[in-house]
C-alpha positions as CSV (number, residue, x, y, z in Angstrom):
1,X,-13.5,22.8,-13.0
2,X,-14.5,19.5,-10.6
3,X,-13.1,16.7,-12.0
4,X,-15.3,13.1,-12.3
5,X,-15.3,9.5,-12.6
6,X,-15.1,8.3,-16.0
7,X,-15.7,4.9,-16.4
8,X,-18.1,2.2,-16.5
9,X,-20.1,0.7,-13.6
10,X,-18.6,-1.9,-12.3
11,X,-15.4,-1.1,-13.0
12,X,-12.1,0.6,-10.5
13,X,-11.3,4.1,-11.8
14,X,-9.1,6.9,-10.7
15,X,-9.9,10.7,-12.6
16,X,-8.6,10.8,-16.0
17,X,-5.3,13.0,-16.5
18,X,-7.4,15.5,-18.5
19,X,-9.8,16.0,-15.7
20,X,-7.2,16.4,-13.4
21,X,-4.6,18.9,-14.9
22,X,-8.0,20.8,-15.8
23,X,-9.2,20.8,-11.9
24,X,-5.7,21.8,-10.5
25,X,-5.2,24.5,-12.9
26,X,-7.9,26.1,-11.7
27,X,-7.2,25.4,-8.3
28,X,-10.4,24.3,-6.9
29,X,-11.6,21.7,-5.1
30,X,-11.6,17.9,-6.3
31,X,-14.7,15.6,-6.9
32,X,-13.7,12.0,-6.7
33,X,-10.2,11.0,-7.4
34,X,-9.1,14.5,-6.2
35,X,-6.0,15.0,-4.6
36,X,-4.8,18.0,-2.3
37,X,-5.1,20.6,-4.5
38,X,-3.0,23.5,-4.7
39,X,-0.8,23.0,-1.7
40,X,2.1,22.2,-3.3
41,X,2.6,25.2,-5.5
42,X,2.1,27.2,-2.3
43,X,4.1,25.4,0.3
44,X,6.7,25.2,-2.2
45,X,6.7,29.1,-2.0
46,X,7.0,29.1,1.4
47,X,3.1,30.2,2.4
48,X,1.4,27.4,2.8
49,X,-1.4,28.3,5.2
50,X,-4.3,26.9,7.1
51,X,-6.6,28.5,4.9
52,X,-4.7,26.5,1.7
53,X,-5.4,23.5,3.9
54,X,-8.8,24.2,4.5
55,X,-9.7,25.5,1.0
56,X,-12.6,23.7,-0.6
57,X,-15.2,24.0,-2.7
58,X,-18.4,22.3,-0.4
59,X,-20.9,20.7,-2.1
60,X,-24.5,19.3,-0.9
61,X,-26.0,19.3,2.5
62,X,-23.6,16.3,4.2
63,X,-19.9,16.6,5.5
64,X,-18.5,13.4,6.0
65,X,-14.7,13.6,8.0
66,X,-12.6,10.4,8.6
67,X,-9.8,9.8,10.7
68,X,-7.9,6.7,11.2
69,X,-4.9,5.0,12.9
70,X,-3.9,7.4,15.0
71,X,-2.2,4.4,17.0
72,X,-2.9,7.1,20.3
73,X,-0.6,10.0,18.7
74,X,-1.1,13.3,20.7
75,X,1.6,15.8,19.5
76,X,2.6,16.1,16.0
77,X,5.6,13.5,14.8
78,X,7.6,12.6,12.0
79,X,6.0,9.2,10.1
80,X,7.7,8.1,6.8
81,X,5.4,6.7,4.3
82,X,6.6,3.1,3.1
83,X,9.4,3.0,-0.1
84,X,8.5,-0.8,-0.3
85,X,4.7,-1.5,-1.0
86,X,3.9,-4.9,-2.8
87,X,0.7,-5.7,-4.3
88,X,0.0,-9.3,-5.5
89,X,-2.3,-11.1,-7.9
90,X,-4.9,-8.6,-9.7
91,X,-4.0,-5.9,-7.3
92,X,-0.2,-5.9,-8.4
93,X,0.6,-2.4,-9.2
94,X,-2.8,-0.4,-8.2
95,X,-2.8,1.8,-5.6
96,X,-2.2,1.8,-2.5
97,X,1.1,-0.1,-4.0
98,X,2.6,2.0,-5.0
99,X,5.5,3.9,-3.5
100,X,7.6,7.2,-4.3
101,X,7.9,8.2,-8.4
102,X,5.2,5.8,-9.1
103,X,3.3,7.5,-6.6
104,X,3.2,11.0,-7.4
105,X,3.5,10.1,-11.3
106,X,-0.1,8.2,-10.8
107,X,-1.4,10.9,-8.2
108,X,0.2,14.1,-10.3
109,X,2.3,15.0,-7.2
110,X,5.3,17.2,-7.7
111,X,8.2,16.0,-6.4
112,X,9.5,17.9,-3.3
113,X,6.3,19.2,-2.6
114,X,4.7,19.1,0.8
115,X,2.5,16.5,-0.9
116,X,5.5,14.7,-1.8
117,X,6.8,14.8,1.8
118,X,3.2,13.8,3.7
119,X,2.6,11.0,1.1
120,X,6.0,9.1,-0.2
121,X,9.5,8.4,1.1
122,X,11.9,9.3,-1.0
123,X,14.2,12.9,-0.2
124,X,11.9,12.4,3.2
125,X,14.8,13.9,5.6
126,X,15.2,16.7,3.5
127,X,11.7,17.4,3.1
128,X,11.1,16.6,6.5
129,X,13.6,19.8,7.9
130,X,12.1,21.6,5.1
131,X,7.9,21.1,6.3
132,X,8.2,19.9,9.8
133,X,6.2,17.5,11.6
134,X,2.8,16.3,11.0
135,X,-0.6,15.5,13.3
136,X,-1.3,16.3,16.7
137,X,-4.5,16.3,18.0
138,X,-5.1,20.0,18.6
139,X,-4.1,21.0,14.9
140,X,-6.9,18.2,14.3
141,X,-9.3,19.7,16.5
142,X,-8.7,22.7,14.7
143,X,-9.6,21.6,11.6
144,X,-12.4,19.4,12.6
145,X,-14.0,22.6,14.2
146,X,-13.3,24.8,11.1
147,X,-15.3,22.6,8.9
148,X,-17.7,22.7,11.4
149,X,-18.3,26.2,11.6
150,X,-18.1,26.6,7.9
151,X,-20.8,24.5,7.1
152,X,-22.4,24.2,10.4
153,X,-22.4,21.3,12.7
154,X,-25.8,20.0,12.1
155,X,-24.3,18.9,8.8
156,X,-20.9,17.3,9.8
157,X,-20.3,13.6,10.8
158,X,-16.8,12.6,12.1
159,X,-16.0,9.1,12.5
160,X,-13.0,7.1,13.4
161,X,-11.6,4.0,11.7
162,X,-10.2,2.4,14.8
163,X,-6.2,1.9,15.9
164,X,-6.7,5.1,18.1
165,X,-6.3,3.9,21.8
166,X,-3.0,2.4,21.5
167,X,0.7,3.0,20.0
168,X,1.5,5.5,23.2
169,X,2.5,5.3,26.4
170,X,0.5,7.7,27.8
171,X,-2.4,5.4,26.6
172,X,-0.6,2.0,27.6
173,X,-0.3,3.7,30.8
174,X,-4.2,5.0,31.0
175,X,-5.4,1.6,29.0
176,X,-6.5,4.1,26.0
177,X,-8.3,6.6,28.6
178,X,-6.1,9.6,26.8
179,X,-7.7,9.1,23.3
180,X,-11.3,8.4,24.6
181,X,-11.0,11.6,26.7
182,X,-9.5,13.7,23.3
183,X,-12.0,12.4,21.1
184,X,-14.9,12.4,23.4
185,X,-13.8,16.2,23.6
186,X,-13.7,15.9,19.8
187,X,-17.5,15.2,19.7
188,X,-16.8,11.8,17.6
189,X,-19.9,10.1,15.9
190,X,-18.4,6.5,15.7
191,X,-15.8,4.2,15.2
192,X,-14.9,0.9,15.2
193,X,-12.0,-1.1,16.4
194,X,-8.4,-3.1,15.8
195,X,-5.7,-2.3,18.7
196,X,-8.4,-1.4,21.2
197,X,-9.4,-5.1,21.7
198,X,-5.7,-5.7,23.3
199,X,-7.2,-4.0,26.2
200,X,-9.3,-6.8,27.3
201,X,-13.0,-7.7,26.3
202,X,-13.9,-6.0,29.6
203,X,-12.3,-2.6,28.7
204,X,-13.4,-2.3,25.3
205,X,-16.9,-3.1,26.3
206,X,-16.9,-0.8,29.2
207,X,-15.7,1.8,27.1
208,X,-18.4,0.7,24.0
209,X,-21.6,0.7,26.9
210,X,-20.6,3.8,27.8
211,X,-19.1,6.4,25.4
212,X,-20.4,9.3,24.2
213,X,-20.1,8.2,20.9
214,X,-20.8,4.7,19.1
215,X,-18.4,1.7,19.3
216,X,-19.6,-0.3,16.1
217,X,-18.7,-3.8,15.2
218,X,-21.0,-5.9,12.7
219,X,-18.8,-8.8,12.6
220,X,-18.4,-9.3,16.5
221,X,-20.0,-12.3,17.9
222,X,-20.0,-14.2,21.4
223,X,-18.2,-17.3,20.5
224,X,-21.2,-19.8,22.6
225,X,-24.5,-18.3,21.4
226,X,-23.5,-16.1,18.5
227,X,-25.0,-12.9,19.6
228,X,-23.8,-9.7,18.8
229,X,-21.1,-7.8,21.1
230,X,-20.9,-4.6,19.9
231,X,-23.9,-2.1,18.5
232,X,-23.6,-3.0,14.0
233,X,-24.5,0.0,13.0
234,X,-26.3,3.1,13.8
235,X,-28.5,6.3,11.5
236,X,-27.6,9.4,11.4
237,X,-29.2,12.4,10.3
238,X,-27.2,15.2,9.1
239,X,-27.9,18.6,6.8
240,X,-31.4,16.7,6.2
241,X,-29.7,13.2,4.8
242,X,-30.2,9.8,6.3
243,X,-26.7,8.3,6.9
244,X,-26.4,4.3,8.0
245,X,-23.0,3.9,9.3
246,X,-21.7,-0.1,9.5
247,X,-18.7,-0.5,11.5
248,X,-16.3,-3.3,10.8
249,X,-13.4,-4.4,13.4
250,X,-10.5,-6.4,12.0
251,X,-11.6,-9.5,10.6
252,X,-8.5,-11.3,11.9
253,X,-8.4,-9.6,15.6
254,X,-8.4,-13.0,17.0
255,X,-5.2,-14.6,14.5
256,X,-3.3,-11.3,14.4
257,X,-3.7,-10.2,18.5
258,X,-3.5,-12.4,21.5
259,X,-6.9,-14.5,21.7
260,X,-6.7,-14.4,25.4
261,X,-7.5,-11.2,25.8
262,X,-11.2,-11.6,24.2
263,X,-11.5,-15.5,24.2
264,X,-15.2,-15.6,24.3
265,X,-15.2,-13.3,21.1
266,X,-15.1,-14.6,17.1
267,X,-14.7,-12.0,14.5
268,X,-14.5,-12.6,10.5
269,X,-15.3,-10.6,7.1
270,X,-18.7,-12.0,7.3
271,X,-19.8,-10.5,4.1
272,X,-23.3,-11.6,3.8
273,X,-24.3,-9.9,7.5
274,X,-22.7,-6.5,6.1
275,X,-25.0,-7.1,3.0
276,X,-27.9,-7.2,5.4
277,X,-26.7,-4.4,7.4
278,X,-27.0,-2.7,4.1
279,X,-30.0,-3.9,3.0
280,X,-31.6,-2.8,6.4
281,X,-30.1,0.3,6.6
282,X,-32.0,1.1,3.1
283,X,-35.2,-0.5,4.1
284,X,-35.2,1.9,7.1
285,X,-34.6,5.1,4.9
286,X,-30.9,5.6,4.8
287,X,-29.8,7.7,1.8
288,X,-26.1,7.1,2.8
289,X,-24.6,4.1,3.9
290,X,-21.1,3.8,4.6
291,X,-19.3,1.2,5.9
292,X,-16.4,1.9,8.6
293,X,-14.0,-0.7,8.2
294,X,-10.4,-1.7,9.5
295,X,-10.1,-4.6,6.6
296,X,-7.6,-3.0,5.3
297,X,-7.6,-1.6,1.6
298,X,-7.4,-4.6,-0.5
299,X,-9.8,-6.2,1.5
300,X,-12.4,-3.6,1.2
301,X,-11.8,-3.1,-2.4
302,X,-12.4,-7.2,-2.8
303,X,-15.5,-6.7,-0.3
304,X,-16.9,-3.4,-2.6
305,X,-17.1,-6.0,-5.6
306,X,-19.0,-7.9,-3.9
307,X,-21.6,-5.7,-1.2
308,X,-24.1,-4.2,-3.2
309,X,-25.4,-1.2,-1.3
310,X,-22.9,0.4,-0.4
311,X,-22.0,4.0,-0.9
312,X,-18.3,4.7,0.7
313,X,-16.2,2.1,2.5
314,X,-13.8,4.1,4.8
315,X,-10.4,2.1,4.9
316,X,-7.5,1.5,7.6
317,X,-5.4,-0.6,9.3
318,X,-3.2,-1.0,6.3
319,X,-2.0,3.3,6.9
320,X,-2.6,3.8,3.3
321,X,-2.9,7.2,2.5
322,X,-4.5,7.8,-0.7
323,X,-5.0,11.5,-2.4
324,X,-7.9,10.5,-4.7
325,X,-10.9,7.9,-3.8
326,X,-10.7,4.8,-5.7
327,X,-14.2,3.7,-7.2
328,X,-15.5,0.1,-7.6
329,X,-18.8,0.1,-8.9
330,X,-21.1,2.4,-7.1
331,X,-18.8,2.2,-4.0
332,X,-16.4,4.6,-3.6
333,X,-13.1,3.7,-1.1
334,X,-11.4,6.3,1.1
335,X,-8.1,5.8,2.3
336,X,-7.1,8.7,5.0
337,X,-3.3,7.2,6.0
338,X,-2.6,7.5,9.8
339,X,-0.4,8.7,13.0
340,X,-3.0,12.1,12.8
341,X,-1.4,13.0,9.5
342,X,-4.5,13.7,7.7
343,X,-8.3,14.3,8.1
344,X,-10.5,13.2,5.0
345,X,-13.5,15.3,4.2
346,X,-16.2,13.8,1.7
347,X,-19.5,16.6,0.6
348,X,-21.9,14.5,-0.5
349,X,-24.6,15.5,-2.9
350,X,-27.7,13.6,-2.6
351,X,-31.0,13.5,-5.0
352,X,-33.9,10.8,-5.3
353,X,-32.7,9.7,-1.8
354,X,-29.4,8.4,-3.2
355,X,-25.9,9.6,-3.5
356,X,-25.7,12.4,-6.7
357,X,-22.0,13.6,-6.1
358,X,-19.1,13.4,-4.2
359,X,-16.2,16.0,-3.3
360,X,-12.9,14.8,-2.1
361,X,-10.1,16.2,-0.2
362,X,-7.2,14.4,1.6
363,X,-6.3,17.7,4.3
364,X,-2.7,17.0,5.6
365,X,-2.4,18.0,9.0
366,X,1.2,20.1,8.6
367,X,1.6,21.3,12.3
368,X,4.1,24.2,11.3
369,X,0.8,25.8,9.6
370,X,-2.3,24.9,11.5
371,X,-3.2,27.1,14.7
372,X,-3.4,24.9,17.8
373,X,-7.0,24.7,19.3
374,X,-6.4,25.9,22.2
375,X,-9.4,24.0,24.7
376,X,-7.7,20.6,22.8
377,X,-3.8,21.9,23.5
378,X,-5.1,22.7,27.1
379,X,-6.5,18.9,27.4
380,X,-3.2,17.1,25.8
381,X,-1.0,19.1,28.4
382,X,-3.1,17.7,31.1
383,X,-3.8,14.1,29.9
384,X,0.4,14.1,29.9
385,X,1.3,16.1,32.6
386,X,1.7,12.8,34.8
387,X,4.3,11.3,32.2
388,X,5.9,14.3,30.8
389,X,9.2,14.0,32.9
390,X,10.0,10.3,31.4
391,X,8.6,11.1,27.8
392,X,11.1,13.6,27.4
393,X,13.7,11.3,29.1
394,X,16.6,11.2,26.8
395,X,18.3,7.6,26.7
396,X,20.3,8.1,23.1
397,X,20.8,9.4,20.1
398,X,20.2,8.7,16.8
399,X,23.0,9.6,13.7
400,X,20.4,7.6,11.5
401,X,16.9,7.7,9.7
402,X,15.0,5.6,12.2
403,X,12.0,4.6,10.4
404,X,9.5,1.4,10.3
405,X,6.9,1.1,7.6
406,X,7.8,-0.9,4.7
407,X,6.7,-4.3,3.8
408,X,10.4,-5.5,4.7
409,X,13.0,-4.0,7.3
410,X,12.6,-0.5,8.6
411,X,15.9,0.7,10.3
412,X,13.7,1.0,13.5
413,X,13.0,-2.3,13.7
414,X,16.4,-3.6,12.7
415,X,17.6,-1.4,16.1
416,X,14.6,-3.1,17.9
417,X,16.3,-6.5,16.7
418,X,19.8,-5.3,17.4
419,X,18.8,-4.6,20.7
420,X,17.3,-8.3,21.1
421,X,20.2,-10.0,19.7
422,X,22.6,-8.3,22.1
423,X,20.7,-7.9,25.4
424,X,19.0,-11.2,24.9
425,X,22.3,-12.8,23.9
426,X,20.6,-15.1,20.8
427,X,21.7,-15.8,17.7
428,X,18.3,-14.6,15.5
429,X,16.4,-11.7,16.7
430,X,12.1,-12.0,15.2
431,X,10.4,-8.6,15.0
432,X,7.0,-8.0,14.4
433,X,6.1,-5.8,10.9
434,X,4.3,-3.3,12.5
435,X,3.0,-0.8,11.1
436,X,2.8,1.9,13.9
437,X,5.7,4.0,15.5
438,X,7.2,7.5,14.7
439,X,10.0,8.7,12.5
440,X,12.9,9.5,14.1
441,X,15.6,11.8,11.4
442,X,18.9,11.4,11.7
443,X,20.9,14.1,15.2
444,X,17.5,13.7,16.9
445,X,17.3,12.7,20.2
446,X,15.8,9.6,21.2
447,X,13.6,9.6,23.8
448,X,11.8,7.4,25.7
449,X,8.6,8.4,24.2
450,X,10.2,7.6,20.8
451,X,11.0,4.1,22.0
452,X,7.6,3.8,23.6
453,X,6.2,5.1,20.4
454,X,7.3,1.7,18.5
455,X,6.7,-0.4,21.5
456,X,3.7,0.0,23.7
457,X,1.2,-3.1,23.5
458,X,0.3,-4.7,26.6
459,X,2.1,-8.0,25.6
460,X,5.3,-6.5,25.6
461,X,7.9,-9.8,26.8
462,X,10.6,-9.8,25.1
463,X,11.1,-14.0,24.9
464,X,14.6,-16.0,24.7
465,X,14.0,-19.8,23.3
466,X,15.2,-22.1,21.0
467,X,13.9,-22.9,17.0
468,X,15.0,-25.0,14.8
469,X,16.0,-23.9,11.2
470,X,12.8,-25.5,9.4
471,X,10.7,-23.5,12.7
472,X,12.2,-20.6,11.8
473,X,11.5,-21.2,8.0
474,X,7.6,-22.1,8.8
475,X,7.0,-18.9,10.5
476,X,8.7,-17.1,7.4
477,X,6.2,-18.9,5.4
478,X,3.3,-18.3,6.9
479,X,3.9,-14.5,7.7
480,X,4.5,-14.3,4.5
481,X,1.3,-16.0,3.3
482,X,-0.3,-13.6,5.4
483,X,0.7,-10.6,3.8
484,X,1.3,-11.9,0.1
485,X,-1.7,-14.5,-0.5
486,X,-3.3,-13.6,-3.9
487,X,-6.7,-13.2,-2.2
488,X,-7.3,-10.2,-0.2
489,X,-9.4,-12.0,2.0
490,X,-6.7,-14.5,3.1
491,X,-4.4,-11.6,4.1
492,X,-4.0,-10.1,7.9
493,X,-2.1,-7.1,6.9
494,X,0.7,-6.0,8.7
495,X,3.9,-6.4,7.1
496,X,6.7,-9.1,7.1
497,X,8.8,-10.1,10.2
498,X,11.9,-8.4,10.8
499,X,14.8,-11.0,11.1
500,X,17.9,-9.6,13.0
501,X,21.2,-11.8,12.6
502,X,19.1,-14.1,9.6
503,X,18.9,-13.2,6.3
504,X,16.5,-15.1,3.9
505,X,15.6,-14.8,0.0
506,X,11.5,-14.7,-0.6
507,X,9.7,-15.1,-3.7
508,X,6.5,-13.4,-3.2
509,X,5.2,-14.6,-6.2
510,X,4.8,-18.0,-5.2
511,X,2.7,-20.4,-3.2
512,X,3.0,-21.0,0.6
513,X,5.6,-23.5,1.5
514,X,8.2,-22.4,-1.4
515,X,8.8,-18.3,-1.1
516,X,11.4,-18.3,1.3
517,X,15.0,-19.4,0.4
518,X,18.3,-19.0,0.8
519,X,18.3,-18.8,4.8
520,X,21.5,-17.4,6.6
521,X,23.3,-16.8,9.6
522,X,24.5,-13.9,9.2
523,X,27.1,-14.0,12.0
524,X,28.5,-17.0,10.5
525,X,27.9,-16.7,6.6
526,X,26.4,-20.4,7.1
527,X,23.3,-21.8,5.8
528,X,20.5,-22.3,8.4
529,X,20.2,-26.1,8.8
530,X,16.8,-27.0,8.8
531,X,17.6,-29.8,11.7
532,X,19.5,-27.2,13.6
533,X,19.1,-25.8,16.7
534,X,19.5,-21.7,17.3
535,X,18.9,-19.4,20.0
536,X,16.0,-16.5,19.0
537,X,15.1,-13.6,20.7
538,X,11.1,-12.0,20.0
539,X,9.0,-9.9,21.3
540,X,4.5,-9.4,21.0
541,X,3.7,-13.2,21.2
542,X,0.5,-13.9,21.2
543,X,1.1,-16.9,23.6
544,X,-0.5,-16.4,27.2
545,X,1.9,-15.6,30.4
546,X,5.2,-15.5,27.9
547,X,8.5,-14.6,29.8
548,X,10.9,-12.0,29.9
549,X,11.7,-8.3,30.2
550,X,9.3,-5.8,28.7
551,X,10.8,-4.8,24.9
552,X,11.1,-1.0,25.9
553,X,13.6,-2.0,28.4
554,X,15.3,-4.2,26.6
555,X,16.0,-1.5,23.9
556,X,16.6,1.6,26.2
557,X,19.4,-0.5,27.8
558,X,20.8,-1.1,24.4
559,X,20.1,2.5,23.4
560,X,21.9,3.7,26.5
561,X,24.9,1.9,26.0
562,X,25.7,1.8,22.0
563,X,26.3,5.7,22.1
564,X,25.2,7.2,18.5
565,X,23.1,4.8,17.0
566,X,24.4,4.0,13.4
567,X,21.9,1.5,11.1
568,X,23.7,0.4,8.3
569,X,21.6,-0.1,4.9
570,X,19.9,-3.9,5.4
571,X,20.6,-5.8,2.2
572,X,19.8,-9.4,4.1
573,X,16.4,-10.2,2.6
574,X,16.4,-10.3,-1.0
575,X,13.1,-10.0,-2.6
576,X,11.8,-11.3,-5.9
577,X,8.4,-12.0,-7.8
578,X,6.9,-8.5,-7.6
């Protein structure tokens, strides 16, 4: 039995319960608000296949797959899902914020299920040792081209959320050339963009003019005249259906990245041009349209309120992954996680020239069970070949869960800022909260590709100045008015700053100016002084021609010389008001 939406229009619905147990006892394949099916009663008996990943019941004449924030991943990895995911103002405990129990009680996952272990954090070492790693482009290829050939090419469209040429060094090295060749070779439709803009404007629109596929960017515009940059969106025809696909680059590119690196470019929401796009894209026949964004998820749920027209937003940059479509009035949202750990597929029913039905799956790529395709193993090999020899360079070893995502400190990032306060000799390390980096579990190896992993931008200085205490509490406030602001459309995503040797108290509840509190040194067990003057180490300033060594060095030296890296639990920010 297919489960449905059950709710009135206009309002945000998951599946009913009912719906669900219904659907999963008879083990098909999930409408909207599905989730992955029977793979955890299988895996859990040890024979989880790539059949049981593939398994679906298709529907209609359209095939819609989505991948997203792949952050340049090639070979399968280890990425732990966030334990700490705060929602604020009407989006305070709805998904995506949720984390671990509340997770898989509100998405009917079983715990210690390969469903538990792709989508929550909880038991993850365990689980991790139990189901292996995730991603890799050729296990992608290989499902990509199994849909394909299932329900025929003519009918599939792939597209990419953007966050894909960068977060490797292979592509730092080859200025994203390694993921344009893989999903060139993946016969991508479209995507739009995020990371890729911290090439330069001249690489991204080298790349966009000349691509196989489409680089799309609605909200792009030359900063003098106010002309379009980038292609809005573009039709597709597939299984007989019209499809209008809007692309939508991060609104806050130019606050959240180095504005140097595009300074004749503006970017925004823009809302009332994607209205248009939409409105266009129906006047010219389109029975689909779908937006591609990077706003991030609360953004795009905000923006589906609001856009009338459209038919499925396709959601990133905030890594959310999501095993059931959230719907907001006729618009459903689609959330498909990232680092290459899952490939959404939407069948889409369409009658009267408009959108009937949709079918749902969120298809975990679990590398242990999905065949490599061999032309796209063949291609990875050789797109690496030239850095193998210092990828696999071993510089430590890890006797800890080295992990980033989280809204506060991931034990990777507090190493990164260990690494600063040491090497850089300060007295307050500042880390940025991103999102992107692999998983490293505790007796692994780390190698400099796992320390590239979490570091490869190409404003990579790792900075030694001085701040004073009410500095260092301004930038607390307004990262933290970034992330936290009770308006979706006020937020950058990413996640808080890592402090190393500060701890701080923050109230996430309240206005900007008066969350943060209670500002140590941790060294000394002092308060900060707001007058005072203290030595800080950083790295990924968005400030033009910034000095100092390159971040990966700065923490392969520290690496090399600690011995066994040991992260003891990080009680120093205290969190309240969620």
């Amino acid at each position: 039995m297919q489960g449905r939406v059950c709710a009135d229009k206009g309002t945000e619905t998951m599946i009913s319960r009912r719906e669900f147990l219904q659907a999963t006892a008879a083990a098909s394949a999930l409408t909207i608000g599905s989730g992955l099916g029977p793979i955890g009663r299988v895996a859990a008996q040890q024979r989880l296949t790539q059949a049981d990943i593939l398994k679906f019941d298709p529907l209609g004449t359209l095939t819609l797959l989505h991948v997203t924030d792949i952050h340049a991943q090639l070979m399968p990895l280890h990425f732990r899902e966030p334990s700490v995911n705060l929602g604020v103002g009407e989006v305070k405990g709805k998904p995506p914020h949720l984390t671990d129990a509340e997770f898989r009680n509100y998405f009917h996952v079983a715990t210690g299920s390969p469903d538990a272990f792709a989508l929550t954090a909880d038991d993850f070492v365990a689980l991790a040792r139990n189901y292996g790693r995730m991603g890799g482009m050729d296990r992608i290829a290989t499902l990509v081209n199994a849909v394909r050939a299932e329900r025929g090419a003519d009918k599939v469209l792939l597209l990419d959320g953007g966050d894909t040429w960068q977060g490797s060094w292979t592509s730092l090295q080859s200025k994203g050339q390694d993921m344009i060749d893989v999903m060139t070779a993946l016969k991508l439709d479209a995507m739009t963009g995020h990371w890729e803009f911290t090439y330069g404007a001249e690489r991204v629109k080298q790349v966009a003019d000349s691509a196989p596929f489409a680089f799309l960017a609605q909200n792009v515009r030359d900063n003098e005249w106010q002309e379009p940059v980038f292609e809005a969106r573009k039709m597709f025809e597939r299984g007989g259906v019209k499809i209008a696909v809007i692309g939508q680059a991060l609104p806050r590119t130019a606050v959240a990245n180095p504005r140097w690196m595009f300074p004749n470019w503006e970017f925004g929401i823009r809302e009332e041009d994607i209205q248009k796009q939409a409105d266009d894209a129906r006047a010219e026949g389109a029975e689909v349209v779908v937006l591609l964004s990077h706003n991030g998820f609360d953004v795009d749920r905000k923006l589906a309120g609001r856009v009338k027209g459209l038919d499925i937003i396709l959601t990133a940059h905030t890594h959310d992954a999501m095993p059931g479509l959230i719907k907001v009035g006729d618009t459903v949202l689609v959330a498909s996680g990232s680092h290459g750990k899952f490939v959404s597929r939407l069948d889409i029913a369409v009658k009267g020239k408009k959108v009937s039905d949709i079918r749902f799956k969120l298809m975990p790529v679990f590398a242990d069970a999905i065949a490599p395709d061999p032309a796209m193993k063949q291609l990875v090999e050789k797109l690496r070949a030239p850095y193998a020899k210092d990828l696999a360079r071993v510089v430590g070893k890890t006797d800890s869960l080295l992990y980033r995502r989280g809204n506060f400190n991931g034990t990777f990032d507090d190493l990164i800022c260990d690494a600063m306060l040491k090497q850089r000799d300060t007295e307050i390390a500042l880390s940025p909260g991103f999102r992107w980096g692999g998983t490293l579990l505790p007796n692994e190896d780390i190698t400099w590709e796992a320390i590239t992993n979490a570091t490869a931008i190409t404003y990579p200085n790792c900075y030694r100045s001085e701040m004073t205490g009410e500095q260092l509490k301004n930038v607390l406030e307004d990262i933290a008015d970034n992330i936290f602001h009770p308006d979706p459309y006020f937020q950058g995503g990413g996640d808080m700053v890592r402090t190393g040797g500060m701890g701080y108290s923050i109230d996430i509840g309240k206005e900007i100016g008066s969350r943060i509190s209670g500002m140590v040194h941790l060294k000394t067990g002092k308060p900060i002084e707001a007058s005072k003057t203290y030595t800080v180490s950083g790295w990924a300033s968005i400030n033009q021609n910034t000095e100092g060594p390159p971040i990966w060095d700065v923490l392969a030296k520290h690496v090399a010389q600690a011995g066994p890296v040991k992260i003891d639990p990080n009680s120093a920010v205290k969190v309240s008001g969620a």
